[in-house]
C-alpha distance (Angstrom), angle and dihedral (degrees) to the residues before:
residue distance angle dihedral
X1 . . .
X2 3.65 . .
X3 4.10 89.7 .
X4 3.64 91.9 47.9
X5 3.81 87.6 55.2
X6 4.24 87.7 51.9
X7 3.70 97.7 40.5
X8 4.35 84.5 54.4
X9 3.96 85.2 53.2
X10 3.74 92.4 45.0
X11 3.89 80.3 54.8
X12 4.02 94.6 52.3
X13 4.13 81.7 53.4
X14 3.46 93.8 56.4
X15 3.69 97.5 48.1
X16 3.75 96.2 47.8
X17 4.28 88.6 52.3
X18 3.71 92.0 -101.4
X19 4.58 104.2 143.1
X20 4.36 86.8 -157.1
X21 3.75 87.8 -159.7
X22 4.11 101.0 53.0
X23 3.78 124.4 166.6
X24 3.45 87.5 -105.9
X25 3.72 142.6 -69.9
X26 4.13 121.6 -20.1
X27 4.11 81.9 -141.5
X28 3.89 136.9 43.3
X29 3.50 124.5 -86.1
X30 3.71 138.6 -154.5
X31 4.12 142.3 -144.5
X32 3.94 105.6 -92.0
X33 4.15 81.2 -141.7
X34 3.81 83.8 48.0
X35 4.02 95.8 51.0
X36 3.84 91.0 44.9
X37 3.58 95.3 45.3
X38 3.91 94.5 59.8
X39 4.07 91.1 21.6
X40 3.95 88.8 131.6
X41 3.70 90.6 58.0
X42 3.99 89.7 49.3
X43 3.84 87.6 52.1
X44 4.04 86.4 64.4
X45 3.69 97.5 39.7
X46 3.99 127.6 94.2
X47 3.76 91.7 -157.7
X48 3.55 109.5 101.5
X49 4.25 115.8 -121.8
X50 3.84 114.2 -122.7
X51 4.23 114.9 -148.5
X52 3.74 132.0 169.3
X53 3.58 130.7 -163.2
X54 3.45 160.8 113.4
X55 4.03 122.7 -63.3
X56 3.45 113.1 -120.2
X57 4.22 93.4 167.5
X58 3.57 136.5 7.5
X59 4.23 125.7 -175.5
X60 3.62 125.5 -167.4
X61 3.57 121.6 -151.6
X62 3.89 114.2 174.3
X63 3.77 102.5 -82.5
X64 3.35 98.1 8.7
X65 4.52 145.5 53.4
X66 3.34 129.6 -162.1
X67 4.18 121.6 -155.9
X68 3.52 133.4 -166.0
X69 3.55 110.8 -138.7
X70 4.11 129.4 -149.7
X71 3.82 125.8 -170.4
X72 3.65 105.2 160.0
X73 3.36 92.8 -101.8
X74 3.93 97.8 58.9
X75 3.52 157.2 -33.9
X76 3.81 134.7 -100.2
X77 3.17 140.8 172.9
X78 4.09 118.9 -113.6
X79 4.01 122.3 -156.5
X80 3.91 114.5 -165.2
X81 4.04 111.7 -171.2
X82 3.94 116.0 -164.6
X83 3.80 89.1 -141.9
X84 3.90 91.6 48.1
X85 3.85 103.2 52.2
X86 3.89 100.9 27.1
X87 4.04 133.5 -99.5
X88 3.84 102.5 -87.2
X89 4.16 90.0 46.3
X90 3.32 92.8 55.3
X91 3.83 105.4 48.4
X92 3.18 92.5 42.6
X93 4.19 89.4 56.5
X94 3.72 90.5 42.6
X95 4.00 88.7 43.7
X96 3.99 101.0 42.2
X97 4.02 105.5 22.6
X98 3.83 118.8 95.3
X99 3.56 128.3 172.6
X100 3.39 113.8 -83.6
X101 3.69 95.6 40.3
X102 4.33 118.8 122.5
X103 3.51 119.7 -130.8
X104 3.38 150.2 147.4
X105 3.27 132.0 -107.3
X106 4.36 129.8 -173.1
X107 3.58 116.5 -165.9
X108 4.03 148.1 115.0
X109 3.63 132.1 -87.3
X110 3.76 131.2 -105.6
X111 3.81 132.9 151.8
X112 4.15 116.7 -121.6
X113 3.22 118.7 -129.8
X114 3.95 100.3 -92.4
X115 3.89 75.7 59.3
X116 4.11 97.6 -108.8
X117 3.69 113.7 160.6
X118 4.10 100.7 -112.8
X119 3.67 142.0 171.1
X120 3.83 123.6 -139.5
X121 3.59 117.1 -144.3
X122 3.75 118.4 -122.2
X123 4.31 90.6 155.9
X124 3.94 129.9 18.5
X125 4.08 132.1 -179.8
X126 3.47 125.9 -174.4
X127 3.53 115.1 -122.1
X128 3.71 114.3 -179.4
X129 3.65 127.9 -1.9
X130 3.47 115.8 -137.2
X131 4.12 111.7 -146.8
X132 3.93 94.6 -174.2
X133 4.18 119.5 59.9
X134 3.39 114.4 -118.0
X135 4.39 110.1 -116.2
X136 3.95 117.9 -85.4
X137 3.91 94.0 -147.3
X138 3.81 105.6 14.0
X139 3.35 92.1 152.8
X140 3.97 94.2 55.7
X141 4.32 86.3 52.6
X142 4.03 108.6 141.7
X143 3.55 89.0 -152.1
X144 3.89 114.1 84.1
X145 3.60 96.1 -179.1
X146 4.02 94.2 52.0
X147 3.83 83.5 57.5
X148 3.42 96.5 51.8
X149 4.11 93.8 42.7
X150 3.98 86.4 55.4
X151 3.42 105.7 40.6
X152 3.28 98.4 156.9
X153 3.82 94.6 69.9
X154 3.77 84.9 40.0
X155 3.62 88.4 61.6
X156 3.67 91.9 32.3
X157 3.78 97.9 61.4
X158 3.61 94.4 25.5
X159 3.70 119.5 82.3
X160 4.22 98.6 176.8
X161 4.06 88.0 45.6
X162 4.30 85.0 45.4
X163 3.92 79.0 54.0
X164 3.49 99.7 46.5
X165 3.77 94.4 62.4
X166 3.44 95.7 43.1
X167 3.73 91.9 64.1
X168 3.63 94.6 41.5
X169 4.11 79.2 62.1
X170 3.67 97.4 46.7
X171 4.00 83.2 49.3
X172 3.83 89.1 58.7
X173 3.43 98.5 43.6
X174 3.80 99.7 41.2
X175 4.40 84.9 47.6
X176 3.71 84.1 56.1
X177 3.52 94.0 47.6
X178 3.56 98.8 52.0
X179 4.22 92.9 42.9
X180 4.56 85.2 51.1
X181 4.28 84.5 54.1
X182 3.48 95.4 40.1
X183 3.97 86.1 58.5
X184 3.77 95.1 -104.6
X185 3.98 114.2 154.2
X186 4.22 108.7 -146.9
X187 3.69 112.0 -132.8
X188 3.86 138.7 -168.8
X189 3.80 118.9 -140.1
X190 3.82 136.7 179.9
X191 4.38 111.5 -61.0
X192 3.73 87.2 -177.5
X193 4.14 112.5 48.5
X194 3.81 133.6 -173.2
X195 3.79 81.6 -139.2
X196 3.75 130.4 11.5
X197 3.79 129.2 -143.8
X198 3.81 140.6 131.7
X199 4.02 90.5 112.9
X200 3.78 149.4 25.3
X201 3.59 104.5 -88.6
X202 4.04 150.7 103.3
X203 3.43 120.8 -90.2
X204 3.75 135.7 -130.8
X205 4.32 103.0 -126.1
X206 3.74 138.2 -146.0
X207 3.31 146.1 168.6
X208 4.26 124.6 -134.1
X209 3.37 106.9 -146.7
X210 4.02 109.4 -159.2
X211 3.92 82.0 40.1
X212 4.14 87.6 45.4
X213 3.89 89.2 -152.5
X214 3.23 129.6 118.4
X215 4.22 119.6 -113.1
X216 3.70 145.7 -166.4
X217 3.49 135.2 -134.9
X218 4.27 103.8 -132.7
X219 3.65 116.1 -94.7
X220 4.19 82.1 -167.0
X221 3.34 138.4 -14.9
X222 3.80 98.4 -119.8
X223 3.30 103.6 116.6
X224 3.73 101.1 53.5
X225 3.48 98.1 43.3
X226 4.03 87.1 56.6
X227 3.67 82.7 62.0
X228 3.66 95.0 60.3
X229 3.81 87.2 52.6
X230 3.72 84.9 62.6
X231 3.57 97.1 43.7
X232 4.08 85.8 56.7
X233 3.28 109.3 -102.9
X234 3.91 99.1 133.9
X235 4.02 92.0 -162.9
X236 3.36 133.1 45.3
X237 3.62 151.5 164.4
X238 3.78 156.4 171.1
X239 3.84 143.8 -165.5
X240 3.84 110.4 -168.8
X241 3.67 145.1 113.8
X242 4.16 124.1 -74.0
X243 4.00 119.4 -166.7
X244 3.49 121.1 -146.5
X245 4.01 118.4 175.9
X246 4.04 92.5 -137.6
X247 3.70 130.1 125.8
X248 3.65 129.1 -71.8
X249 3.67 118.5 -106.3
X250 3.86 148.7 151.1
X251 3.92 81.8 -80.3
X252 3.49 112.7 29.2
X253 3.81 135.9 62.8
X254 4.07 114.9 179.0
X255 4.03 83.7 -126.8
X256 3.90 105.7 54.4
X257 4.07 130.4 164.9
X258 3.84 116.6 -131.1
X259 3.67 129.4 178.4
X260 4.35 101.8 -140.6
X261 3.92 124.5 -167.2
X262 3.38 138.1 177.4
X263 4.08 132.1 178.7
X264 3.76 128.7 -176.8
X265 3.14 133.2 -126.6
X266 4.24 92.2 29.9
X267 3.86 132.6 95.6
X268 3.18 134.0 -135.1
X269 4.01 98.2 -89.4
X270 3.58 88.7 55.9
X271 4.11 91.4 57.5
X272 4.02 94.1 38.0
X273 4.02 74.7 61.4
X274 3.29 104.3 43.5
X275 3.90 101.7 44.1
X276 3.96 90.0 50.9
X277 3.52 90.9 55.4
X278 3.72 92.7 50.5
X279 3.66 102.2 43.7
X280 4.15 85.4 49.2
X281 3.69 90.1 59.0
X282 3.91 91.2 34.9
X283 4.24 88.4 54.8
X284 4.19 91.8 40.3
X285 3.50 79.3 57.0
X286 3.44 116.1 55.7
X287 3.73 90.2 22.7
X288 3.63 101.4 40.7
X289 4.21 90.0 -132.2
X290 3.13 140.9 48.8
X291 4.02 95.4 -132.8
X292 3.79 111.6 80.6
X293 4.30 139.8 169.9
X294 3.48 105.3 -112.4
X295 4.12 102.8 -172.5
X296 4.11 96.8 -59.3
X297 3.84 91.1 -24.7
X298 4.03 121.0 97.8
X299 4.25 98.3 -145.7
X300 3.77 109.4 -154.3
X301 4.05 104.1 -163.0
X302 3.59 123.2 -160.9
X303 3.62 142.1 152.4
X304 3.26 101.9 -112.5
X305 3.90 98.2 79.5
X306 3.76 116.6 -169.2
X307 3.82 117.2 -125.1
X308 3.77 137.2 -131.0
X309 3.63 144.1 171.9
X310 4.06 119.6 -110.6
X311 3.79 92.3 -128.5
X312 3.59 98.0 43.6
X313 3.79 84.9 51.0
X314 3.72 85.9 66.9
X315 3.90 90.7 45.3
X316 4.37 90.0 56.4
X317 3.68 105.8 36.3
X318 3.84 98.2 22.8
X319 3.95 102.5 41.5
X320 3.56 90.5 -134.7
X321 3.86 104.8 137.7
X322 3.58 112.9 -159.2
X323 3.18 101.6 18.4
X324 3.61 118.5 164.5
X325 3.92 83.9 48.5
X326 3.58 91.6 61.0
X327 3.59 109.8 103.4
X328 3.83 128.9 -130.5
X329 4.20 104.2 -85.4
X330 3.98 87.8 33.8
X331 3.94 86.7 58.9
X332 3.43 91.9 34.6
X333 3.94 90.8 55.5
X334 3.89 95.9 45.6
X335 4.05 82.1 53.5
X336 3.67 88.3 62.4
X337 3.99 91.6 47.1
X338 4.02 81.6 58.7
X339 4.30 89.9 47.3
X340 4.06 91.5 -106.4
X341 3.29 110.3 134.9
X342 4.22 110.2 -151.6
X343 4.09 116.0 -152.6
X344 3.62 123.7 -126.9
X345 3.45 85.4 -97.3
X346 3.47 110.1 48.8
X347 3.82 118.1 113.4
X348 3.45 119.5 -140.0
X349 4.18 95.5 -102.6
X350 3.83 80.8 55.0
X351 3.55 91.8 57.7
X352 3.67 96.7 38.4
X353 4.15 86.2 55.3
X354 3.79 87.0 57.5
X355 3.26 96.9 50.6
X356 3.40 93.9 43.1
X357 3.70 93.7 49.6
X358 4.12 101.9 44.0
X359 3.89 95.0 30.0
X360 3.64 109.0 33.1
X361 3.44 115.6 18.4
X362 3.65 93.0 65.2
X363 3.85 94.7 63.2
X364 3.59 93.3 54.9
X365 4.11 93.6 93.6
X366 4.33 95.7 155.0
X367 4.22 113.8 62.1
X368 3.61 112.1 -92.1
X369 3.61 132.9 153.0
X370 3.44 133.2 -104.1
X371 4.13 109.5 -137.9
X372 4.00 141.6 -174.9
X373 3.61 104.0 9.2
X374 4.03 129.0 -171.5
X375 3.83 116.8 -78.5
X376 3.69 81.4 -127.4
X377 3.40 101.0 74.3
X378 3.64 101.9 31.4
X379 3.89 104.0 55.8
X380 4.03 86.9 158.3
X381 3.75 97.4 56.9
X382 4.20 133.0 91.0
X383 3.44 114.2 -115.3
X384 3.67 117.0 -115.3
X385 3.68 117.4 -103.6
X386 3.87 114.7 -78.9
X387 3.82 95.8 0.2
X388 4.30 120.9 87.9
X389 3.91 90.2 -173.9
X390 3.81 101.7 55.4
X391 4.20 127.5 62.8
X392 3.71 123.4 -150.8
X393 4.08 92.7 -116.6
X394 3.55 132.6 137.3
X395 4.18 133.4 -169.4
X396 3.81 123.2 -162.2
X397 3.62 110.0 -136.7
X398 3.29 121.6 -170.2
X399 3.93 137.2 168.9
X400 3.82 84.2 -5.4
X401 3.82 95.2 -52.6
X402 3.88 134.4 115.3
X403 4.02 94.9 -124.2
X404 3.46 98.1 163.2
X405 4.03 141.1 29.2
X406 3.70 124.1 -173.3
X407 3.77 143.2 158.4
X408 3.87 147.7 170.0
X409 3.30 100.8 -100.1
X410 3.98 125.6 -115.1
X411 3.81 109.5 -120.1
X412 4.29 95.0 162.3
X413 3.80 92.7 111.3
X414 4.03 88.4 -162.6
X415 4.26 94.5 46.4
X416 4.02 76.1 50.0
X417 3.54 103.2 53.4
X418 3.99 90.1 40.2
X419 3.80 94.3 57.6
X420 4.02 98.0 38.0
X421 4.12 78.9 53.7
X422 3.38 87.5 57.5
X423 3.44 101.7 43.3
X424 3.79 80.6 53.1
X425 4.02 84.5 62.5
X426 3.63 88.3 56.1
X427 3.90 97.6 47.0
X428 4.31 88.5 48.9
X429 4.50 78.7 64.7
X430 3.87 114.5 48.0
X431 3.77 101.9 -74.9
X432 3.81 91.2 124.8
X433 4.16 86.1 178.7
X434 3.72 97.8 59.7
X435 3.57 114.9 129.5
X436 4.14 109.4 -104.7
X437 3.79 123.8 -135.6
X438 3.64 121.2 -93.8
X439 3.92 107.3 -168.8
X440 4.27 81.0 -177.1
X441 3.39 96.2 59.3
X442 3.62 95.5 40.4
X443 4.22 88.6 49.3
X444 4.25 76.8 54.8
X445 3.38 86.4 62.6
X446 3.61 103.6 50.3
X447 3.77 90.0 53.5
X448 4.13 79.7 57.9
X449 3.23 131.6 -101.6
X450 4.06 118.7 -145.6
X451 3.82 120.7 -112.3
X452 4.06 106.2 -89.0
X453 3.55 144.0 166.3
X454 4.21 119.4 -146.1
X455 3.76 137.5 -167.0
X456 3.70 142.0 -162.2
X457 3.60 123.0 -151.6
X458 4.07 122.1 -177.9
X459 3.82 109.4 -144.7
X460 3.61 83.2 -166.1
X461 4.12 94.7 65.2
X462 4.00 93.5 41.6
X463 4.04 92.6 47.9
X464 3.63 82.9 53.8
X465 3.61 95.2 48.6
X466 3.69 94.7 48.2
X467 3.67 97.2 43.3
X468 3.89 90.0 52.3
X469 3.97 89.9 -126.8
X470 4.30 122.8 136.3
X471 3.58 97.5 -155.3
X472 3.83 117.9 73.8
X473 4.14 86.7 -159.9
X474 4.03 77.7 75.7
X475 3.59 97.5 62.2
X476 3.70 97.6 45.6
X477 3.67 114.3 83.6
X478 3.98 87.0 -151.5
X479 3.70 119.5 18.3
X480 3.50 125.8 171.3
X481 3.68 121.6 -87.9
X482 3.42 129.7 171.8
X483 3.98 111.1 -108.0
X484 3.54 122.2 -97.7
């Protein structure tokens, strides 16, 4: 009903030689933030101000209307006088333009008398004609996934969401700052692979027709980056998107942004160092402190990270003494205890990661990192020194999140090519997340690869952190939904 009622005043446009959807405006416009930063200035000035934006109110008062103008940048106030802009302007405004409709506007400043910051009219154009009303109450919607579907009215109508993904930019851009000083180079490597790798997980497939092969969309960039290591460039990143064809839940989206580095020539110590001290000058930064609510938790982040070992994890926040002696059906049975169900398949580092991840990780509120994990599930990482069962890797956790995953890097292309072999045993069962081989990256290898240390970090997880939200669906501007 209501877009029948639009689509007639569309009409009434038309027929009085109005285009609603223009170009743009016949006259030059300004930043609302611009205008009211240097409003006292306009006050003195005979030139008129040009604005454009959307209408987020409009009030009628006999021969008058007053709008409320948005353009992203700002909002400001708009007053259009009947004597001022003429008769047939100003019914046709009052008669044609809803809220939610851009114009422009040209016109000189004055304050009213409640002293708001306002513009009065002397020219108007229509812009765009909106044909669907803008929400009343978006931001009291029941329906989470509605908001989430149209996020441009969530953003729209909702100034702390608006905020939200502004910082999650300034987080980007400030990481990438940081990485260019720090003498990183930023790289581009393959989205779409012939064969995946870099992590434990499921891929998303395809198939390339001309090519007649089938392809994968990256589940991390890991692999290709190592290459760069060999082809001497000592410092490298990437920002970019991974896919991983894994559940949905409060912390995972299959299509996730992580920031990845590596650096030869450094272990894994030296990165657990040097990514706490730049995410506690990236959060002072955009936060102001260090100190921050995180749901009903107070986080207190600082750059000297506590450590602790993966199976003594298990041992504090699991009450599982002993546990890396336990063997596979004794873990398998205390998994049940905690209502984790192992397949037949499962090997007892499998079922210590769930555990881990559903029964301990969320306990561990303050940062502290994760140390000396299982061969088994870290078939890209150096052993440490005198010990063939343990891998120098680290995770930050933080507020109950994996925020950051790191290694030294394994550069033994034999110790390689054994432990992708047996992580080909493992994908031959019903381990659908076991790492493939890659005789190419392992050939890499054998033409040497330098001694490095890399890290992952998901933007996703610290956006959510620093925006105080539990839903990672809430710091994604897209995420995927299933369709109506």
């Amino acid at each position: 009903m209501i877009r029948d009622w639009r689509v007639k005043k569309l009409e009434i446009l038309r027929k009085a030689g109005i285009n609603p959807y223009p170009a743009g405006p016949a006259f030059s416009v300004s930043p609302i933030q611009e205008i009211r930063k240097n409003f006292r200035k306009h006050l003195n000035s005979k030139k008129n101000i040009g604005l454009a934006g959307r209408i987020m109110a409009k009030r009628e008062h006999g021969g008058s209307i007053f709008m409320d103008i948005f353009d992203g940048s700002g909002k400001l106030q708009i007053f259009f006088a009947k004597d001022k802009i003429g008769e047939p302007p100003f019914s046709l405004l009052a008669e044609t333009i809803d809220i939610g409709d851009f114009v422009a506007v040209q016109g000189c400043a004055f304050y009213t008398k409640k002293s708001e910051p306002t513009i009065e009219a002397r020219k108007w154009e229509v812009l765009v004609k909106s044909l669907l009303p803008l929400p009343e109450k978006w931001h009291g919607l029941q329906d989470v996934e509605e908001r989430f579907r149209k996020r441009y009215l969530d953003i729209l109508m909702n100034p702390l969401v608006r905020d939200r993904f502004l910082l999650r930019s300034r987080l980007i851009a400030e990481m990438r700052n940081i990485l260019d000083e720090a003498g990183y180079m930023e790289t581009e490597t393959p989205i779409l692979q012939p064969i995946y790798g870099g992590a434990l997980a499921e891929p998303f497939k395809t198939h390339h027709r001309m090519l007649d092969m089938d392809m994968y969309l990256r589940i991390a960039p890991e692999l290709y980056l190592k290459r760069l290591l060999a082809a001497g460039f000592n410092k490298v990143y990437e920002i970019g998107k991974n896919f991983r064809n894994e559940g949905l839940d409060a912390t995972h989206n299959p299509e996730f942004t992580t920031i990845e580095l590596y650096e030869a020539y450094r272990d894994a110590e030296y990165l657990r160092n040097f990514i706490a001290q730049i995410l506690e000058a990236l959060i002072k930064k955009l936060l102001g402190k260090t100190v921050f609510k995180f749901g009903e938790e107070t986080i207190k982040f600082t750059k000297k990270i506590p450590t602790i070992k993966f199976w003594h994890v298990l041992e504090r926040y699991a009450l599982l003494p002993g546990a890396e002696k336990l063997n596979r059906d004794d873990l398998s049975l205390r998994a049940k205890q905690f209502g984790i169900t192992p397949e037949s398949w499962e090997t007892k580092e499998k079922i210590a990661d769930e555990l881990f991840k559903k029964i301990c990780r969320p306990k561990m509120i303050q940062p502290v990192y994760v140390v000396d994990y299982p061969v088994e599930m870290s078939p890209l990482a150096k052993n440490i020194s005198g010990n063939s069962g343990i891998v120098d890797r680290f995770q930050l956790i933080l507020g109950g999140v994996e925020l950051v995953n790191g290694f030294s890097e394994l550069n033994d292309p034999e110790e390689q090519k054994a432990r992708l072999e047996t992580q080909e045993t493992l994908r031959k069962t019903e381990n659908k997340e076991a790492h493939p081989m890659d005789e190419e990256f392992i050939e890499m290898l054998e033409y040497g690869m330098p001694p490095a240390a890399g890290l992952a970090v998901s933007i996703d997880r610290l956006a959510m952190l620093l925006t105080d939200t539990h839903n990672v669906k809430e710091v994604i501007l897209f995420p995927t939904m299933k369709p109506r």
